[in-house]
Each structure stands twice: as C-alpha cells, then as structure tokens.
C-alpha positions as CSV (number, residue, x, y, z in Angstrom):
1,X,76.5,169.5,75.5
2,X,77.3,169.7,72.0
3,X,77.8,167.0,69.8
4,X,81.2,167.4,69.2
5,X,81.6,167.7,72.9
6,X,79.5,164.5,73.3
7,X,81.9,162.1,71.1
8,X,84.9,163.9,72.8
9,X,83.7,162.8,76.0
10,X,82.7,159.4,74.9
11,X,85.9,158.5,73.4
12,X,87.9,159.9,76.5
13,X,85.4,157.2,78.3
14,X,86.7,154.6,76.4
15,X,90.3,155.5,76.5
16,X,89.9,155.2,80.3
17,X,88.1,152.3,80.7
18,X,90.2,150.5,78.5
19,X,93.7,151.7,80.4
20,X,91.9,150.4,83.6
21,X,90.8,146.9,82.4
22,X,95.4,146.8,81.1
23,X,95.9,147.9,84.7
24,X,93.8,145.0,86.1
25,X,95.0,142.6,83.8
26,X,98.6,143.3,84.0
27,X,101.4,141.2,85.6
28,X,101.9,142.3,89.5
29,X,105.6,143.8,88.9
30,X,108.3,141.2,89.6
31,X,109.7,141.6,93.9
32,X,113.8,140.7,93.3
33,X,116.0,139.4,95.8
34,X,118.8,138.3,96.8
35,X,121.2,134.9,97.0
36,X,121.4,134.5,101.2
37,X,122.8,130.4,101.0
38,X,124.0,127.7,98.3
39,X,124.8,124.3,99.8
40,X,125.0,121.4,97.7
41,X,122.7,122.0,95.1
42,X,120.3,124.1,96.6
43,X,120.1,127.8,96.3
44,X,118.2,130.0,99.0
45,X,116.9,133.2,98.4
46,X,115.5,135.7,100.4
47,X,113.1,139.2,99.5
48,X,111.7,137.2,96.4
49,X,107.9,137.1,95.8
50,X,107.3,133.7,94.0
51,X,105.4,130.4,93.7
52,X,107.1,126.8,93.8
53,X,107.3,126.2,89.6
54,X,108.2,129.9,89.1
55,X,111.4,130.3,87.6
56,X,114.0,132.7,88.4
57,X,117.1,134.4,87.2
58,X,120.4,134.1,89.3
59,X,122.6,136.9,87.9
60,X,126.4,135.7,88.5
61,X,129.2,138.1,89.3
62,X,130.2,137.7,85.4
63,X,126.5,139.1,84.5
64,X,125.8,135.8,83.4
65,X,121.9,134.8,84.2
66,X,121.9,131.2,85.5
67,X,117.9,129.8,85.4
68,X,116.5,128.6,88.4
69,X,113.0,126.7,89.3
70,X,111.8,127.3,92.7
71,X,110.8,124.2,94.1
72,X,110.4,124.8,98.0
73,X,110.1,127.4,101.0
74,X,110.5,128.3,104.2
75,X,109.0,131.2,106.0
76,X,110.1,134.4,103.4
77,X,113.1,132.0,102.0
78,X,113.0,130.5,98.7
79,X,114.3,127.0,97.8
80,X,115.6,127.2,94.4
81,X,117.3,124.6,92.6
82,X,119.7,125.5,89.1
83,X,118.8,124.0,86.0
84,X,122.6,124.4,84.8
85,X,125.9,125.1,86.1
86,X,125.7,127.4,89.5
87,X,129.2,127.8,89.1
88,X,130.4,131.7,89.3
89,X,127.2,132.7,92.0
90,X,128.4,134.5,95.5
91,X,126.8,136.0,98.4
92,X,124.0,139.0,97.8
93,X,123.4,137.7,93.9
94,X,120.5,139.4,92.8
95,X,117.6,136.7,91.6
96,X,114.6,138.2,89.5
97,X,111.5,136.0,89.3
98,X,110.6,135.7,85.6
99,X,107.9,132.9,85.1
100,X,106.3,130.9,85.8
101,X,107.2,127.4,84.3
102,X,105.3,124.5,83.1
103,X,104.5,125.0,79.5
104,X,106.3,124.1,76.6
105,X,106.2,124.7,72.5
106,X,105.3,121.1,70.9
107,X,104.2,120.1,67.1
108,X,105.1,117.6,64.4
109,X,108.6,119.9,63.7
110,X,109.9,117.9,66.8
111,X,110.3,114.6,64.8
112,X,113.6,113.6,63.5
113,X,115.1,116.3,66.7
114,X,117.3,115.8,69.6
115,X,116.4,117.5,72.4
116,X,117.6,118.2,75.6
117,X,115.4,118.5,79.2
118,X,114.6,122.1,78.5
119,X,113.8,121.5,74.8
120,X,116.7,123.0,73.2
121,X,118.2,121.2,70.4
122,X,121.2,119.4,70.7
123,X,121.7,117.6,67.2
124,X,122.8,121.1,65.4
125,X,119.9,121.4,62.9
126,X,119.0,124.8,63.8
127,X,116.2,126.3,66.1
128,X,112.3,124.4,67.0
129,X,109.7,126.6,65.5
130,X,106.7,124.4,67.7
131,X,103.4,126.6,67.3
132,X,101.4,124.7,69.8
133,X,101.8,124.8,73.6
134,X,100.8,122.1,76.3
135,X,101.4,122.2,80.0
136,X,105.3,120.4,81.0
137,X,103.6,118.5,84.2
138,X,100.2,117.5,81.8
139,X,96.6,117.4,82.5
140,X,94.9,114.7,84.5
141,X,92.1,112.8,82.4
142,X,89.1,111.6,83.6
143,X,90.1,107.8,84.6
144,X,86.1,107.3,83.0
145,X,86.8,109.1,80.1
146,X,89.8,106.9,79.2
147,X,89.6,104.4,76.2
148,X,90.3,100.7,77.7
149,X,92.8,98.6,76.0
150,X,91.3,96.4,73.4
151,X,94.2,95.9,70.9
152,X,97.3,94.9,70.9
153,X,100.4,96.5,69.5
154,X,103.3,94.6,67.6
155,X,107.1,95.5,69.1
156,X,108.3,93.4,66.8
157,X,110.1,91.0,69.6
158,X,108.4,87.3,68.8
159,X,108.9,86.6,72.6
160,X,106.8,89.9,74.1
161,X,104.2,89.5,71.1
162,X,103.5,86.0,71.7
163,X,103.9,85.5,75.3
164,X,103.6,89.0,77.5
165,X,101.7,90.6,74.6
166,X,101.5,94.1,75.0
167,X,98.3,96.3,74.0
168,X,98.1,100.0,72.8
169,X,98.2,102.5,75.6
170,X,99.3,99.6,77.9
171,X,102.4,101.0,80.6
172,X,105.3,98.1,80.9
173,X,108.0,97.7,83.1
174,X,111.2,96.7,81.9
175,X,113.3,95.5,84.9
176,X,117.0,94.9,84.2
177,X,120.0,95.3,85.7
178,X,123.5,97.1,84.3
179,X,125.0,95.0,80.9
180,X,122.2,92.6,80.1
181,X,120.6,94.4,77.0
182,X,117.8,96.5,78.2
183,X,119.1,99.7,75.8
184,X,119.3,97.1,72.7
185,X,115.6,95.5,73.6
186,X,114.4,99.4,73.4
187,X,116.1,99.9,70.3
188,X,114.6,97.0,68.7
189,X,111.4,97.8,69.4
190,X,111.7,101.4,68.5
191,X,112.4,100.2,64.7
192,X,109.8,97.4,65.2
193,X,107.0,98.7,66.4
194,X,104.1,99.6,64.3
195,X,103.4,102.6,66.6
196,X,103.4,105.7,64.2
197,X,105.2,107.6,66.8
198,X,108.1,107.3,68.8
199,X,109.2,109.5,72.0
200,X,112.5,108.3,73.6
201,X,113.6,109.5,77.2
202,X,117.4,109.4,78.3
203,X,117.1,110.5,81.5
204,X,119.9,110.0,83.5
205,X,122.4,107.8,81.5
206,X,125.6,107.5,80.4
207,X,125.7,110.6,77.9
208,X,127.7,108.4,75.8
209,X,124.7,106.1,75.2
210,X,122.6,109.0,73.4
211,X,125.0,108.8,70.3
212,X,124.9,105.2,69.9
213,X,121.1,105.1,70.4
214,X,120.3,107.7,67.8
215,X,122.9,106.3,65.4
216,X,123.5,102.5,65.9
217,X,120.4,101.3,67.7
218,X,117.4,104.1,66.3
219,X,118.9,104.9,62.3
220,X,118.1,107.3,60.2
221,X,115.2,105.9,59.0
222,X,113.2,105.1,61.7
223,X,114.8,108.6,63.7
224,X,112.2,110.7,61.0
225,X,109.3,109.3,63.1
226,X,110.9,109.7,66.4
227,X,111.8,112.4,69.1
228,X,114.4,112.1,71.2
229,X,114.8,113.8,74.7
230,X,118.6,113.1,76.5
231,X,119.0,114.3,80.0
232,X,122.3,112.7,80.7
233,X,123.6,111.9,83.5
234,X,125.6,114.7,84.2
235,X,122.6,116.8,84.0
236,X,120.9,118.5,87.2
237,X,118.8,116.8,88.8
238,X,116.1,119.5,87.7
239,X,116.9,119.0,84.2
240,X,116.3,115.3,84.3
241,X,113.3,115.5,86.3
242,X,111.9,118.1,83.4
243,X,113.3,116.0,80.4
244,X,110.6,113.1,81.8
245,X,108.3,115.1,81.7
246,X,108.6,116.8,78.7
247,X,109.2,113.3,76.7
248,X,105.9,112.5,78.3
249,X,103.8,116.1,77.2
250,X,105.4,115.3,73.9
251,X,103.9,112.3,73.8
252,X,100.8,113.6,75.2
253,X,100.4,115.9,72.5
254,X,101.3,113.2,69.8
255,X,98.5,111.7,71.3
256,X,96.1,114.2,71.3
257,X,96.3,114.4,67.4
258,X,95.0,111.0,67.2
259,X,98.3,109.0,66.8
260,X,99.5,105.6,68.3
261,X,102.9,106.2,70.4
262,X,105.5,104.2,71.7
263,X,106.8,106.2,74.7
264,X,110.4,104.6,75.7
265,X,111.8,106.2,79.0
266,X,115.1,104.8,80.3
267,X,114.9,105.1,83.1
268,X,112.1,105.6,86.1
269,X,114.9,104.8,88.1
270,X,117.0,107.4,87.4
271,X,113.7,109.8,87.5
272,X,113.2,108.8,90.6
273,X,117.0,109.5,92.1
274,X,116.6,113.0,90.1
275,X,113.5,113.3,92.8
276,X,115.2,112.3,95.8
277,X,118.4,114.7,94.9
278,X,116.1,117.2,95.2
279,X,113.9,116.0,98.1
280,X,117.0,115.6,100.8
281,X,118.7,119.2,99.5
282,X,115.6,121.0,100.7
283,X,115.1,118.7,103.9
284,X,113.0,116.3,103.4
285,X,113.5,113.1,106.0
286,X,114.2,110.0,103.9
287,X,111.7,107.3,104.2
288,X,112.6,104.1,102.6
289,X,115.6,103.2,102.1
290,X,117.2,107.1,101.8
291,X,114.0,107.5,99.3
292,X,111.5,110.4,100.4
293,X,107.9,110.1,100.5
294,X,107.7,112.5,97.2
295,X,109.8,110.0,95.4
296,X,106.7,107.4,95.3
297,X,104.2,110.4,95.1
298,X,106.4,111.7,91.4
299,X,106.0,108.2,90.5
300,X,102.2,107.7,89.7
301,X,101.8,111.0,88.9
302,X,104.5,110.9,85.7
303,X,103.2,106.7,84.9
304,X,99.3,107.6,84.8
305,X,100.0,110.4,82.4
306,X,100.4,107.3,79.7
307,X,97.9,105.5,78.3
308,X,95.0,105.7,76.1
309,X,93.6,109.1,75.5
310,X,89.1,109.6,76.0
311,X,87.4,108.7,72.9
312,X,89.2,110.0,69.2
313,X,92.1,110.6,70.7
314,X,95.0,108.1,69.8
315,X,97.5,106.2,72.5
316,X,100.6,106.1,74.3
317,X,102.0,102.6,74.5
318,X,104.6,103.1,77.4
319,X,107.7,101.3,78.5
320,X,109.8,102.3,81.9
321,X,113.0,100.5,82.2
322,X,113.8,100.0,85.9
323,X,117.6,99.3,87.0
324,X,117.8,96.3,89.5
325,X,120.8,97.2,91.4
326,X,122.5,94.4,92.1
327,X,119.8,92.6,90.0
328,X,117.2,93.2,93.5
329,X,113.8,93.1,91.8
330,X,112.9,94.1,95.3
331,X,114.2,97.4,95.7
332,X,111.8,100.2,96.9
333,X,111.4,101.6,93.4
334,X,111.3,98.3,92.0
335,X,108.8,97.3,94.1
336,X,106.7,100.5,93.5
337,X,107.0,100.5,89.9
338,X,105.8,96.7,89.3
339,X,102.2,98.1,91.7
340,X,101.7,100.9,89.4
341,X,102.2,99.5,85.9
342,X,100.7,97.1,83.4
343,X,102.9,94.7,83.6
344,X,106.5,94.2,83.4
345,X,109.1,92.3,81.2
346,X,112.2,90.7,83.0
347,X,115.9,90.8,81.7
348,X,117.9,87.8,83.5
349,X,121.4,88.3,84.0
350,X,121.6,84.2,84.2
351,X,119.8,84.1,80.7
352,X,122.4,86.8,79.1
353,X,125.3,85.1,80.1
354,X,123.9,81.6,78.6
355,X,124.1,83.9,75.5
356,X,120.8,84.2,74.1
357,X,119.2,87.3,73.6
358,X,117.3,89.2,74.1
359,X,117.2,87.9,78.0
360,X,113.8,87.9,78.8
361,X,112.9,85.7,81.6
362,X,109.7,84.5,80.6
363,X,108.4,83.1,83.9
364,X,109.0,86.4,85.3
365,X,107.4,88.7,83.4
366,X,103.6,89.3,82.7
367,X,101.2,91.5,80.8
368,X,98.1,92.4,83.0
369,X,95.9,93.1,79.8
370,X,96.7,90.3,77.9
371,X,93.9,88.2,78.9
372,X,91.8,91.1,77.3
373,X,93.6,91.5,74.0
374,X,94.6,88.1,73.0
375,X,92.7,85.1,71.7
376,X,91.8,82.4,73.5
377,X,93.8,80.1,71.3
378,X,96.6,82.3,71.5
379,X,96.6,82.3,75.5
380,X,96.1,78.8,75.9
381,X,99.4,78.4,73.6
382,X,101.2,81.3,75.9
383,X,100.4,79.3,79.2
384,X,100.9,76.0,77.5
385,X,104.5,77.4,76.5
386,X,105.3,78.8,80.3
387,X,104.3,75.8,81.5
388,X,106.5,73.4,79.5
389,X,109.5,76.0,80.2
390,X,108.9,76.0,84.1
391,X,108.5,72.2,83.7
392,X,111.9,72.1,82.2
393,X,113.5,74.3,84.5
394,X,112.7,72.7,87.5
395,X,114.0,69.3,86.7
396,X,117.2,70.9,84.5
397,X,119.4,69.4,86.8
398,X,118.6,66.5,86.8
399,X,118.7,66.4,83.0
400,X,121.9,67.9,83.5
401,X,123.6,65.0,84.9
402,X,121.9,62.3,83.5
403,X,119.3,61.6,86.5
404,X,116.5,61.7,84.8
405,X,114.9,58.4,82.8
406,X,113.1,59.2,80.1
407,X,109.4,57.8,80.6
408,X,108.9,58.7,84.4
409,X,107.2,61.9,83.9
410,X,105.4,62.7,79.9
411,X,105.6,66.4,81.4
412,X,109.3,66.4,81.5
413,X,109.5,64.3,78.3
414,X,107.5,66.4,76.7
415,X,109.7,69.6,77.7
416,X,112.9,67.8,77.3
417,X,111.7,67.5,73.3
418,X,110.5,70.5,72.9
419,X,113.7,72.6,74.4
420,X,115.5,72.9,71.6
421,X,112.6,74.3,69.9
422,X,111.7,76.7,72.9
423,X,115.4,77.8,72.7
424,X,115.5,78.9,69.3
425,X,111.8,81.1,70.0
426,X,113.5,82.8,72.9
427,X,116.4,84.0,71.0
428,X,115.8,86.9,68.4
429,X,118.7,88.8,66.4
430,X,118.8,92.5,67.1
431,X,118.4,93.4,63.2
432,X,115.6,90.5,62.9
433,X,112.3,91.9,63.2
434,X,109.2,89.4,64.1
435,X,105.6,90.7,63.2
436,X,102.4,90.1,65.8
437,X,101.2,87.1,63.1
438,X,104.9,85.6,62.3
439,X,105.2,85.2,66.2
440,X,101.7,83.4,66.7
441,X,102.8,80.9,64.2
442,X,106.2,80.5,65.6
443,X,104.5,79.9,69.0
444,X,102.3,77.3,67.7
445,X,105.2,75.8,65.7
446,X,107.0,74.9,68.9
447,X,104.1,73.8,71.0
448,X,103.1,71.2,67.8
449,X,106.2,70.7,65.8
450,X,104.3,72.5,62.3
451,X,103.4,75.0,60.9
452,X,100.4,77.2,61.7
C-alpha cells in the first residue's frame, strides 16, 4: 500500500475505534412506562427499567413533568414516590426515567441562601452557581480515620458551656417538647457560636417558623455565614427526607474544606415521620409503635454522617432537636436518638413555665465527651454544681413550706444559699451571649461566692 493509502487507513482505524469505545460508554437508552396505580402518596409504575434512587418524570395530562424518586419495587412494578404536587396525574401517564439521583452542586456561594429540599432557592436572590459536586446520601468515613474530639466549642449558652460542655464534631440531642423554646435555644447558638459555619435544617415545621428564624432569631449578620435548608411541613415526605440530607452533604462539604460547623437540624423527629410516610405507602409492616424497621436504620445512617472529619479536615458540631410528644422522653425515637448521639440537652416544660429560660433541665442532660474536653477543675465545679441543684430539689418541698430547720443537713444549707445564685446562672437572655471563659467564671462564682 501506498502511503497515502496507509494514513487513510490508519485514520479510518481511529475513527472506528473511537465510535466503538462512545458506543460502550454510552447511557443504555431510557425503557418508559406507564402510571398503572396512585394511592395515597405512592405512585406505581409499570414497563420502567430503573433502580431505587433513579428519578423519573411523571408527565401529567396538562404536559406538565412532575419529578419522581423511585424508592421501591415489586416484581416489574416500580414504587415511586412525587417530590411535589401529584395533582393533575391519571391512568396510563407516561413516566421516563431520567437519573439517577444522589448528587448535588455545593460551594461557598451557598452562604447567606435559602434553600429548599431540592436546593432551589427560595429567598429570591437569583440562581446557585455551586461548581463542586458531592454525593446527597454522603460517603461513609473510616470510623479509624476519624479525628477524636479534643476541644471544645463555645455556643455561647453559659449553662451548655459550663455544665454539658459540648466539643467540636460532638452530635447532641436536644429533647423538647412543643412551646418550651427549643427554636429560640438554636437561634442563640447559631449567633453565638464560634463555629465558622453554620448549616440550619427545617425539616418538617411549621413553614411559618422559617421566616422568623432567618429574620428575628438568625439576622443579617450572622445569615452571611449560614445556609439555610426549609423543608416545611407541608412538603412531601420525599422532600423532607432529601432537605436532611442535603443540609448534612452541605455541611459535609463545609467540612471537607477544613472549616468548623455548627449543623442545627430541627427536627430528627420529623425526619424520621418523613421515613415512616414513606415506609407504610409501599408496605412495609410497622414495628414499634406504627414506626418501621427502616425508620431506626435512616436514623444512624443520617447522625454518623456528623462529626469530625480524618486528619486536616475540619468538623461538624451537630445538634438534632427531638420533639417529646406529650413531653415522653421515652418515645421510640426518643429512645433511639439518646443511644446513638453524644449526648443530649433537656428542655423542661416545668422549668419554662417557672419562667426562666432557656429551660434546660440540668440533671437531665449530659455530654458524653465532656470528661475528655474539660478540665479537671472545671468538672469537679460542673458535678459540684449538679449536685447542689439535685440537693435542692429533692428537699424543695420541704423548704417550701417551712419544714425544713436550717442546721439539720450543711448539704441542704449549703444549696438553700446558694439558690439564688444557681437561679440567676440558669437563666440567660436571648440577645445575651456568654463566651466558653465568662461561663467558667460564672460557674465558679456561684459555687464560691467570688470571682474567678
């Protein structure tokens, strides 16, 4: 052959192999189907060709495309479950898989936003241009490879710092039921805190409460460091489920960069009812209490994603507020929340209607790591300081009425003078913010009557 002919026949080589490696590579085409059942929330389709995450168009009758995630099957029949308003659907709707979900677009671009469960802005500032792209459900870390908690982190409440203090990349309970001041404590600490970045979750409250939290409780001042994700309650169950976990990859990512977060998610609770809507609509038996067994399997699996990051990468400093209905710390996700986090701080509905505030109900909370981040001075004071208080509760009563005469106990003496002192600690303004060292001092203050 020539060598003309040799290049033509080189390059037609090429050309081939190349159009054979797009073939290989390419998507498998997309198998449509069609809408066969909708009860409740659940939509079931049949002739579809895709995996539980995938999403999927629903095209309505109007031509309107209505996303959906698959999160079940049957046999050849797809469970899918909406992420917005199924309203307009009817028999033999076409659905078109279209991909496969589980990613989304984060950067620093997101603070100062308001974002919804599918990270689309709600505050009216225009589109997110995120360059960088991390998985929605996250990516397990190495339990060895994780940094242990050595530090601890000022919220700027004196009664967590001093007594229940909390340590970077530490996960905390906050167990409360409805009215006693759980959204204000959050708030507090998101202004407070001397994390460098905040991620808020509203997943599944009142929608109401996102515009007071941004405005009155977070400012604009402290909003430039902060990202907020609001999956009201009105939301799909879907849509809360995926604005936990997208607060949490944000935070992830935060994290990654090397910076100290402050993840507030209110609430697991409502997380976890998000999880058992869609549990029962595709069959699963209840377990406990109407709760599935993926209920306490979504649990771990969304807590463990928080926490200190392997070595150079920063921390996420977590706190899940967990609704007490009926103020029954021994609900079923109560109960499972307390064995998987770090601790947990109490809000007493007896202690909010005495009218101080914030509520904490210091004999009932705790901080696992704060044996490991505090001094030994400074938890000597801390027990010394429960002690006196659960001293003085036990006998209140009797100092109530008068029973008691001074003299017959120098425990209860002691408490009864220091009380008023203990009182005013406890109590904190909502627009008064107490630093890590002001809050030793007052702690040492009321356990010797001066100064540090």
């Amino acid at each position: 052959m020539s060598p003309v002919d040799l290049r033509r026949t080189a390059r037609w080589s090429e050309s081939l192999r190349r159009s054979r490696l797009a073939v290989e590579q390419a998507a498998p085409p997309a198998v449509e189907g069609s809408l066969t059942r909708m009860i409740g929330l659940t939509l079931e389709a049949a002739g579809c060709q895709a995996a539980v995450g995938d999403y999927c168009d629903v095209i309505a009758g109007d031509g309107s495309r209505i996303e959906s995630e698959v999160v079940g099957f049957s046999g050849d029949r797809l469970f899918l479950m909406p992420s917005g308003d199924a309203h307009g659907l009817g028999p033999n709707a076409r659905v078109i898989p279209r991909q496969r979900a589980g990613s989304v677009r984060v950067g620093p671009e997101l603070l100062g936003r308001i974002i919804d469960g599918g990270a689309q802005p709600l505050d009216g500032f225009g589109p997110l241009s995120c360059a960088a792209t991390v998985r929605l459900t996250g990516r397990p870390i190495n339990p060895l490879a994780r940094q242990p908690i050595s530090e601890p982190l000022d919220v700027g409440i004196r009664a967590i710092n001093a007594l229940a203090t909390v340590g970077r990349g530490q996960r905390v309970g906050l167990f409360a039921g409805s009215g006693v001041g759980k959204s204000v404590l959050l708030g507090m600490m998101a202004r407070y805190t001397s994390a460098q970045v905040i991620v808020v979750g509203l997943i599944g409250e009142r929608g109401r409460e996102v515009k007071e939290f941004v405005e009155r409780i977070l400012g604009p001042e402290d909003r430039t460091r902060a990202v907020v994700v609001a999956a009201p309650a009105d939301a799909p169950p879907l849509m809360r489920l995926h604005g936990a976990w997208l607060a949490t990859a944000i935070a992830e990512y935060f994290r990654d960069q090397g910076a100290s977060v402050l993840l507030l998610m209110d609430s697991l609770t409502r997380f976890a009812q998000a999880q058992r809507e869609i549990s029962l609509a595709i069959g699963e038996a209840p377990a406990t209490k109407g709760y599935p067994p993926s209920v306490f399997a979504r649990l771990p699996q969304l807590v463990e994603r928080a926490g200190n990051g392997a070595e150079g990468a920063g921390s996420i400093t977590a706190f899940y507020t967990v609704l007490t209905e009926g103020d029954d710390h021994n609900d079923p996700i109560a109960d499972a929340a307390r064995a998987i986090l770090d601790g947990h701080v109490v809000l007493s509905r007896r202690i909010a209607e005495s009218g101080q505030y914030p509520a904490i109900d210091i004999e009932a909370s705790v901080s696992r790591a704060m044996h490991e981040i505090a001094s030994p001075e400074h938890f000597a004071r801390a027990r010394q300081f429960r002690q006196t208080l659960s001293t003085y509760q036990q006998h209140r009563d009797l100092i109530a009425i008068g029973a008691y005469q001074k003299g017959n106990d120098p425990r209860v003496d002691q408490a009864i003078e220091r009380w008023p002192r203990m009182q005013r600690f406890l109590q904190q303004d909502m627009r008064e913010r107490v630093d890590l060292h002001s809050s030793l001092a007052a702690l040492q203050e009321v356990l010797t009557g001066s100064e540090a």
